[in-house]
C-alpha positions as semicolon CSV with decimal commas, in nm:
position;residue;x (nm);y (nm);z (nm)
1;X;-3,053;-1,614;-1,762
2;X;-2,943;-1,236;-1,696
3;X;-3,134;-0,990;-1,724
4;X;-2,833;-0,724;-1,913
5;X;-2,743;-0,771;-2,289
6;X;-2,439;-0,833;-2,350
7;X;-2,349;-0,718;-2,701
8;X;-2,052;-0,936;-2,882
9;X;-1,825;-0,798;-3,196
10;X;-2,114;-1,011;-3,412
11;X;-2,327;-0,758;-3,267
12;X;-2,152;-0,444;-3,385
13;X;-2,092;-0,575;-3,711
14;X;-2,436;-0,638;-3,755
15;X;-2,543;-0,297;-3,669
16;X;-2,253;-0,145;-3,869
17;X;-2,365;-0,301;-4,200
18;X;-2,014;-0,449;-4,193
19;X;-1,772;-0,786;-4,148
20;X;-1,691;-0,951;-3,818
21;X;-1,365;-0,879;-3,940
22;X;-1,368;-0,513;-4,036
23;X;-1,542;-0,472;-3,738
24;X;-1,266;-0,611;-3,535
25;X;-1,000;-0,443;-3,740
26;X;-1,176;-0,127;-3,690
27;X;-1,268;-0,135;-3,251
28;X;-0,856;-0,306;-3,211
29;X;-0,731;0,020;-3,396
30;X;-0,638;-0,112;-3,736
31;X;-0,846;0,010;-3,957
32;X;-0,541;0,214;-4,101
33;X;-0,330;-0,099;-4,130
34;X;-0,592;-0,284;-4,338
35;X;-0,660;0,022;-4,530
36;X;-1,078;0,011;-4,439
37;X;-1,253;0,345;-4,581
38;X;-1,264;0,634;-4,352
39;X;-1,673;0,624;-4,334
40;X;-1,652;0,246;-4,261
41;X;-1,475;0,284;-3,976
42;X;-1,620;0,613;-3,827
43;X;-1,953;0,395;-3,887
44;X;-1,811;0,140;-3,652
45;X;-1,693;0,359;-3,412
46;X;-2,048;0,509;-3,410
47;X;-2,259;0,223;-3,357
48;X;-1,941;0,094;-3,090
49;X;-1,989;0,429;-2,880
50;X;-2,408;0,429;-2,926
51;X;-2,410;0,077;-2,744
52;X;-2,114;0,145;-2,505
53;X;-1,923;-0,126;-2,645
54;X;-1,556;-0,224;-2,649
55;X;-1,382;-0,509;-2,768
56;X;-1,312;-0,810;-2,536
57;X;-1,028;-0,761;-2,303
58;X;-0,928;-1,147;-2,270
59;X;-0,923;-1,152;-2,644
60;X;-0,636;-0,835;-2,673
61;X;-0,487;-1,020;-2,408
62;X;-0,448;-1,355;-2,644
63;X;-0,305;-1,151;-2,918
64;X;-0,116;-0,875;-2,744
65;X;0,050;-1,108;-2,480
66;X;-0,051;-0,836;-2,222
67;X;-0,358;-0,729;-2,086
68;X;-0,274;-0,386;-1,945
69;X;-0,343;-0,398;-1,603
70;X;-0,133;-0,472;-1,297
71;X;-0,244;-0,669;-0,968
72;X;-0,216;-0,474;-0,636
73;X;-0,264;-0,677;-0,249
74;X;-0,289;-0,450;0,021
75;X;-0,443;-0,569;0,429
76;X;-0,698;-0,324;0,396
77;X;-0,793;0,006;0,273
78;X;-0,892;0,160;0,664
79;X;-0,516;0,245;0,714
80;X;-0,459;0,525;0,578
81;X;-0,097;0,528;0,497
82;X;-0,209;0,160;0,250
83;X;-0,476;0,399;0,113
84;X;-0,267;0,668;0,008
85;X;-0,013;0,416;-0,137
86;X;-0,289;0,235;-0,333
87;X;-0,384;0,588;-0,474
88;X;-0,052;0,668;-0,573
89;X;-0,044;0,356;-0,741
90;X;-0,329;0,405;-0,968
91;X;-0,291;0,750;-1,027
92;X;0,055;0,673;-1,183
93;X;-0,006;0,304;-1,321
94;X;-0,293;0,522;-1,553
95;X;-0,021;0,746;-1,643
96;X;0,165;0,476;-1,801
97;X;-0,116;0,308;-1,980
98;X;-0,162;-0,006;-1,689
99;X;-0,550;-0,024;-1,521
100;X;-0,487;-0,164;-1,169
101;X;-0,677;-0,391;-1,024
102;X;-0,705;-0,415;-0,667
103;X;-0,785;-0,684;-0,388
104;X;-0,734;-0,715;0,041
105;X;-0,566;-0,922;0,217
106;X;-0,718;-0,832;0,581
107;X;-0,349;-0,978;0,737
108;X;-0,496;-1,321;0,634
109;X;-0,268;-1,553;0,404
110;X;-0,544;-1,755;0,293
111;X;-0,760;-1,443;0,206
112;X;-0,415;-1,299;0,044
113;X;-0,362;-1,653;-0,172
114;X;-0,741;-1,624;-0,340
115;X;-0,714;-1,244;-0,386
116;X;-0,359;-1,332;-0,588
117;X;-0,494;-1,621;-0,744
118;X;-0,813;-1,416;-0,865
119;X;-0,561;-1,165;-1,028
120;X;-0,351;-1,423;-1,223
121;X;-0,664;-1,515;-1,353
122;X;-0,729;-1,213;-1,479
123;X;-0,414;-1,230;-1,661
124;X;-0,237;-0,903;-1,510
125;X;0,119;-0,784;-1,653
126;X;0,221;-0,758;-1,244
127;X;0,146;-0,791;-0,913
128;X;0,237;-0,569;-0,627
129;X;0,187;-0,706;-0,267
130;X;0,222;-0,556;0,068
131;X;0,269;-0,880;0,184
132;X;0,117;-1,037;0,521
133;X;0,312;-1,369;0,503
134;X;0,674;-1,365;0,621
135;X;0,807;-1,727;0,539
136;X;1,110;-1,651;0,274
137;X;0,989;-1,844;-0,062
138;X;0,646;-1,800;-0,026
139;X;0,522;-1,529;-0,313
140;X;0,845;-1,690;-0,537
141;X;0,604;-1,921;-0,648
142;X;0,361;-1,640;-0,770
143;X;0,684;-1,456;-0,918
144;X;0,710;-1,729;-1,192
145;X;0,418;-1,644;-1,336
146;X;0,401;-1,275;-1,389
147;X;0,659;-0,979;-1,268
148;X;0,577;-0,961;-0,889
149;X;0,717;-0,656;-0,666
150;X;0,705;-0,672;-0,262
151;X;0,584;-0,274;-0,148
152;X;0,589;-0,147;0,175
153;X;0,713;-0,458;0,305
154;X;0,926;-0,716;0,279
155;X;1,031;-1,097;0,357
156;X;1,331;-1,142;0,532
157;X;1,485;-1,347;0,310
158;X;1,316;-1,367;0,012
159;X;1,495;-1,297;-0,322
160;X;1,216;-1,120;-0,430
161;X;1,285;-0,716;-0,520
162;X;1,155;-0,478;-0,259
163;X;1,053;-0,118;-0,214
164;X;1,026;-0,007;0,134
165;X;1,050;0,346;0,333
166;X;1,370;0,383;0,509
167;X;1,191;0,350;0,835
168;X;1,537;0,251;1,083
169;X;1,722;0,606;1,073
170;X;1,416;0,840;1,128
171;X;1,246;0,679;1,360
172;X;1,581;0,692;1,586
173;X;1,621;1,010;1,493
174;X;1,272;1,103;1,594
175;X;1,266;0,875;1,928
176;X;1,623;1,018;2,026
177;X;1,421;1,393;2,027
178;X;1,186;1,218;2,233
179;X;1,400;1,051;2,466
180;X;1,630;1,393;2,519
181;X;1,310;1,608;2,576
182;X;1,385;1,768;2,921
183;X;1,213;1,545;3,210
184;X;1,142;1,285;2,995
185;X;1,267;0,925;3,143
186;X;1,037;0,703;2,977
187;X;0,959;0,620;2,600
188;X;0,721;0,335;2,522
189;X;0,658;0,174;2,205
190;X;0,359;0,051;2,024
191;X;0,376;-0,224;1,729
192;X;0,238;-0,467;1,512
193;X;0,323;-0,831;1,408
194;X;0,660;-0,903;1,510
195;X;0,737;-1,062;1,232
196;X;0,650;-0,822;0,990
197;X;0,926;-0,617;0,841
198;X;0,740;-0,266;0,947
199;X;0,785;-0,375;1,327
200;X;1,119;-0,522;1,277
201;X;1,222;-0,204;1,120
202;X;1,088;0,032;1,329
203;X;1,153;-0,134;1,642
204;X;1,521;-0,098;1,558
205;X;1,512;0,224;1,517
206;X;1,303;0,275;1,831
207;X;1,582;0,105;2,031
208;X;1,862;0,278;1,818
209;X;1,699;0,604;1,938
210;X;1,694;0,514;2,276
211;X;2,056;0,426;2,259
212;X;2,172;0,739;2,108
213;X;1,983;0,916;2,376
214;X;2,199;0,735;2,638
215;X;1,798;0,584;2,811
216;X;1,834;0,202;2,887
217;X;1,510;0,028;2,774
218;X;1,283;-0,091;3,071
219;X;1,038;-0,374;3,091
220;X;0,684;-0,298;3,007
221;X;0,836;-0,039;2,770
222;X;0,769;-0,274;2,415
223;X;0,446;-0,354;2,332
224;X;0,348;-0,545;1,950
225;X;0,045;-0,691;1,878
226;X;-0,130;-0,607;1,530
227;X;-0,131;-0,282;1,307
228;X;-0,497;-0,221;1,361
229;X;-0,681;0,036;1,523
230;X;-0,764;-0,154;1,814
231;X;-0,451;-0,279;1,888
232;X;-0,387;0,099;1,996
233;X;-0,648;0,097;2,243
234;X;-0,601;-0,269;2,380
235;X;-0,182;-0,156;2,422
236;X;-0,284;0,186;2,563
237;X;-0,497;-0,051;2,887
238;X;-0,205;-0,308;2,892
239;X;0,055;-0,083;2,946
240;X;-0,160;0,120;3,173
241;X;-0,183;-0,146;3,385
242;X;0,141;-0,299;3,387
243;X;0,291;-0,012;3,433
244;X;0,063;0,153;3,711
245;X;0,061;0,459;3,532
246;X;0,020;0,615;3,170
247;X;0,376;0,688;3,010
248;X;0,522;1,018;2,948
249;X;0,648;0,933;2,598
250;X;0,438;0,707;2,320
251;X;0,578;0,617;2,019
252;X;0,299;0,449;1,747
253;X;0,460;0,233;1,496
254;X;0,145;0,318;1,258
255;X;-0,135;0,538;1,198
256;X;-0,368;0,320;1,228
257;X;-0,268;0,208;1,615
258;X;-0,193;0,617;1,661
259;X;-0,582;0,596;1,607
260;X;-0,645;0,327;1,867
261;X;-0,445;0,552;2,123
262;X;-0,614;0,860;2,081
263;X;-0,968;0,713;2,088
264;X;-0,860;0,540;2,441
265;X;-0,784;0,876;2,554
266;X;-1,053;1,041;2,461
267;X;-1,251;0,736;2,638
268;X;-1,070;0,802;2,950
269;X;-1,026;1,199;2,920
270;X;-0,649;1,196;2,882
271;X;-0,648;1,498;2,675
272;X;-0,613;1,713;2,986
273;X;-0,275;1,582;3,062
274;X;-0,204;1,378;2,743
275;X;0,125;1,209;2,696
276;X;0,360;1,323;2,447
277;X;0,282;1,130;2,123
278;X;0,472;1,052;1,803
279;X;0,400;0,831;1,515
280;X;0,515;0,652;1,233
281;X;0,283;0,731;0,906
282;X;0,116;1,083;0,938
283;X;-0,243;1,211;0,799
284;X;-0,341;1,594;0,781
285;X;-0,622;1,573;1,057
286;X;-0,315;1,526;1,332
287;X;-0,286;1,898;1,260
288;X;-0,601;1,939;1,404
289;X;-0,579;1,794;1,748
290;X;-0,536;1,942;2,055
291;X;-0,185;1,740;2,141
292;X;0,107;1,795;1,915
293;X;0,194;1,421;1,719
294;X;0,541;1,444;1,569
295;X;0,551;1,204;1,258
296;X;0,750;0,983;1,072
297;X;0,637;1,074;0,696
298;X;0,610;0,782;0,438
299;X;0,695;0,925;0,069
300;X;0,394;0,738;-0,094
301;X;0,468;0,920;-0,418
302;X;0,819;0,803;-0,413
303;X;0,715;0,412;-0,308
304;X;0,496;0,386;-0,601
305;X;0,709;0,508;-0,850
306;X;0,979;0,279;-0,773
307;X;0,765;-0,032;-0,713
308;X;0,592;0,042;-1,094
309;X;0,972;0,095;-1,199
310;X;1,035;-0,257;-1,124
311;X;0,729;-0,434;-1,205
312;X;0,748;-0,321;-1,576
313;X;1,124;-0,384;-1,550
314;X;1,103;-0,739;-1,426
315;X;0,833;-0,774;-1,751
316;X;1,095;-0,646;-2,002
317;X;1,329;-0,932;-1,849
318;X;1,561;-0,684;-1,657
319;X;1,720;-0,738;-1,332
320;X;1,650;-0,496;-1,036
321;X;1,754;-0,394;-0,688
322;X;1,532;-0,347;-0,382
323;X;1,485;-0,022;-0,319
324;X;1,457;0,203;0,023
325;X;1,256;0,464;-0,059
326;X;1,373;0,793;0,218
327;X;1,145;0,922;0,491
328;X;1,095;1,245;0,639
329;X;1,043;1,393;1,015
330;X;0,741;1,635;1,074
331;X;0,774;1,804;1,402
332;X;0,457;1,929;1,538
333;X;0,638;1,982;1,895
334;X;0,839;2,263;1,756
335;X;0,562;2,462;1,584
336;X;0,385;2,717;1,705
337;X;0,057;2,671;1,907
């Protein structure tokens, strides 16, 4: 048996002096409506806020048809630039009356399928997923039962709405700077899953860069293996060694394997002679370091706003578009030491 009380509307009532049913016309805000006397109901509310007591959500959620909260997946909360989009997302899902309710994924479908499957439970009004399977058709199944909105990534092939940053163009436009830097003949790039849309993205843009710069991509000058941080430091040894020396150029496909890099450097004491770095995803403490990073900028304001758009579109039985949400360069390189 548990050792907290858990008072029920009977409760309240009880307390009040009053009806189960003027109490629960009174706590659902229709005391008005039903024309109960002004005392009666401040009474209510009295005893209500004395005990800390509000009225069950699964029953609103019976008579309302919507519980007022929305689901949100993300891998995990360590990477920063998933952190600041998960912020985003509940500072403005408050604004617009919607609790969200959050679970991780850790890159693990199975992990991913109970975390979903514990939100549809719950009853949410949405579900927004940085997705970490990439079969086309696999969240459609989720999508028939509530409004469901792919963020920061997508499936290749899915029909399912989208909002993603605009990765391709900056990050050529950033690796072309790189590539063009005077003395520079060697740009090396650092991913995560291949077959997630981030590295498919970004690699494209990497090799568009490259292009534009008129540098011919080498062997031993792509290197993927996951987003995490220690991905950056196993990739920063592998291409060490393949390559027989550390490249001029380094281009991070995330913050989170940016990370990885800079702690193997520190490890080995590369910050002496460090090789230029650049990154997709950017955090305030680069600012700090003794190398210049130059970033590729997610707009995390911008990403949530459109993936809520949709969500709460999709529930009002509207049709939408994905949605690629611009990026920004920040050039460290160029500012002043």
């Amino acid at each position: 048996m548990s050792q907290f009380e858990r008072l029920t509307i009977d409760d309240i009532a009880r307390l009040a002096g009053v009806s189960k049913t003027t109490a629960s016309m009174v706590l659902n805000g229709r005391a008005a409506e039903y024309r109960i006397a002004a005392a009666t109901r401040d009474r209510v509310l009295a005893v209500a806020a004395e005990h800390h007591f509000s009225p069950s959500q699964s029953a609103r959620t019976l008579r309302s048809r919507s519980s007022g909260t929305l689901g949100l997946v993300v891998p995990e909360l360590t990477n920063f630039a998933h952190a600041m989009l998960a912020q985003e997302l509940e500072i403005q899902a408050r604004a617009l009356g919607y609790q969200l309710l959050l679970v991780t994924s850790d890159d693990d479908p199975e992990r991913e399928y109970e975390g979903i499957r514990h939100l549809l439970s719950r009853q949410v009004d949405g579900l927004l997923v940085i997705p970490c399977a990439v079969t086309p058709g696999h969240y459609e199944r989720y999508a028939r039962r509530t409004p469901l909105v792919l963020v920061d990534r997508r499936v290749p092939g899915s029909t399912l709405p989208f909002v993603v940053t605009a990765a391709e163009d900056r990050v050529a436009d950033l690796v072309c700077e790189l590539a063009t830097a005077p003395g520079v003949n060697e740009v090396v790039f650092f991913g995560g899953q291949p077959g997630f849309s981030p590295s498919i993205d970004r690699l494209a843009g990497y090799r568009a860069g490259l292009a534009r710069a008129g540098l011919a991509e080498q062997d031993g000058w792509v290197w993927q293996r996951t987003f995490q941080r220690q991905s950056g430091a196993e990739l920063m040894a592998a291409c060490h060694a393949a390559l027989g020396h550390y490249p001029q150029v380094i281009f991070a496909a995330s913050i989170t394997l940016l990370e990885g890099v800079l702690a193997y450097m520190k490890e080995h004491q590369l910050f002496r002679t460090p090789p230029r770095l650049a990154s997709f995803d950017n955090h305030d403490l680069l600012d700090c370091l003794p190398v210049a990073v130059d970033s590729v900028v997610q707009d995390s304001a911008g990403l949530a706003a459109a993936a809520l758009a949709r969500v709460l579109a999709l529930r009002e039985g509207l049709a939408v578009a994905p949605e690629w949400v611009p990026a920004r360069l920040l050039r460290r390189s160029e500012q002043p030491g």
